[in-house]
N, C-alpha and C positions, 0 to 999 in steps of 0.2 A: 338533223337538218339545221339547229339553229346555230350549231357548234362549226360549220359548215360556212354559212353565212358570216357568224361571228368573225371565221379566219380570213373571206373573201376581203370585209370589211378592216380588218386588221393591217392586212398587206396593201391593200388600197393606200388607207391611211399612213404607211412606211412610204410607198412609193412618193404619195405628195412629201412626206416629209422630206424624203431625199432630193426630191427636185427644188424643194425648196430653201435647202440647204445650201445649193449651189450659188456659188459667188455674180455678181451683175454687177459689169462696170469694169472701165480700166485702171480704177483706181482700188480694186479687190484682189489684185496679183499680189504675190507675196516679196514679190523684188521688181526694183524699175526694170520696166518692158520697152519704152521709148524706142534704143537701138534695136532691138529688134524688130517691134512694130514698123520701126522707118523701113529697114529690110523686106519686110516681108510684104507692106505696100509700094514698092521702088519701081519706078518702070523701068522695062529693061530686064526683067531677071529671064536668067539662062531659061528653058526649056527645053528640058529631060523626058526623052521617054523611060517608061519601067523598065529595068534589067541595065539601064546603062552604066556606065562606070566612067568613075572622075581621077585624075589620073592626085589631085589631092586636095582638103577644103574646098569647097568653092568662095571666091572672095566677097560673094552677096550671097544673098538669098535663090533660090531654086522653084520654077514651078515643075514637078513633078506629076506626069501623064499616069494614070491610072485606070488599069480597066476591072475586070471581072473577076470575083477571088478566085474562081477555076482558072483562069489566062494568067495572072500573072505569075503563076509560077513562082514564088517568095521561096528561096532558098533553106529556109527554118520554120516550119511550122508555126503562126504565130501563139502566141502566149492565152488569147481572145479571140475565140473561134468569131468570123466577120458574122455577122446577119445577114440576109440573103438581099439583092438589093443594092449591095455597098458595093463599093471601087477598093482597090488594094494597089501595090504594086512597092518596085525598092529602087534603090540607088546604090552601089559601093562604090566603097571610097579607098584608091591603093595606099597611099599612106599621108593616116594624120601624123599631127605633132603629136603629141603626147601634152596631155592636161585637160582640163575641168572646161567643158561645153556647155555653150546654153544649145537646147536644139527647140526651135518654136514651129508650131503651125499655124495656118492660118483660120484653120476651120478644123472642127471637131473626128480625131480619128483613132485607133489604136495604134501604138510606134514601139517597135521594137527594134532597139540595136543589140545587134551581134559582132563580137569579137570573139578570134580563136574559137567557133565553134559554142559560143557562148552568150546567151543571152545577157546584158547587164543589167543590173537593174539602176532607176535615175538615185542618185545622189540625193535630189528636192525636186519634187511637183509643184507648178499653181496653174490654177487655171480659173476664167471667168470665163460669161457669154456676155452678150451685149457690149462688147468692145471692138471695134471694129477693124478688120486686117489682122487678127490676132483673140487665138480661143486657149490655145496651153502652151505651158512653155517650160523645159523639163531640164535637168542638168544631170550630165553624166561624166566619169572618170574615163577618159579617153587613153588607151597604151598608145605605139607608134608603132598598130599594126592593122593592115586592113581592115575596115568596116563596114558591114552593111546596115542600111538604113530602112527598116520596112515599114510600111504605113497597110493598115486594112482597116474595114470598118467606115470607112471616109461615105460621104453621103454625095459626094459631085466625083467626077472624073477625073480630076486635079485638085491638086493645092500647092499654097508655098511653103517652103522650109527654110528656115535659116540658123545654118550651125555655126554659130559665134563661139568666140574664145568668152569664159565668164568672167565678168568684172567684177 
């Protein structure tokens, strides 16, 4: 029993470590956020339902409609099975340029991009809390070939994205 205990008390003390761990602040990202952040709080950004499709980039940011991981139907299983509770949903894209993205959200969620049937993986992660209009922001090698953009896990029924060329 004590050994038991011992382990409750163990994981506990993992869990605060790792929340505590987590970066607070806009000044805790690992590369300037500024354009992005201006994007992703911009009035005016387009309003996407899930499944839609863009015919390429879009030239701001995006609020993307999300519903229920059952409904939305994400073409790719994601990487992060959602919790139950969460919003999901995607966006493709017929054709980028080819090169290095920053892709940011605005609030906290799982994101998987697919290419060719292919999940990528980012390039560089950073991410803080407590900064506002802006929770991660991830960079990926982009071909110049259709992509899709999936989001689950998200804790509202929207949020914005913005897929910047990186500086």
């Amino acid at each position: 029993m004590r050994i038991l205990a011992f382990l409750a008390a163990l994981s506990l003390g993992a869990s605060s470590a790792l929340a505590a761990e987590e970066p607070s602040g806009c000044d805790k990202f690992k590369w300037p956020i500024e354009r992005d952040r201006a994007a992703l709080t911009a009035p005016g950004r387009a309003k996407l339902a899930s499944g839609s499709e863009q015919a390429a980039l879009p030239p701001a940011a995006i609020t993307l409609a999300l519903v229920a991981p059952a409904d939305a139907k994400l073409p790719t299983p994601p990487e992060r099975a959602p919790k139950d509770g969460t919003f999901a949903g995607f966006t493709s894209i017929k054709a980028p340029k080819a090169g290095l993205y920053t892709i940011s959200l605005s609030s906290g969620a799982w994101v998987d991009v697919v290419q060719d049937g292919h999940i990528l993986k980012p390039v560089a992660f950073s991410g803080a809390t407590d900064c506002d209009g802006i929770r991660k922001t991830m960079k990926y090698e982009l071909s110049a070939q259709p992509v899709v953009l999936q989001v689950s896990g998200a804790k509202d029924n929207s949020l914005s994205i913005a897929i910047l060329p990186a500086q």
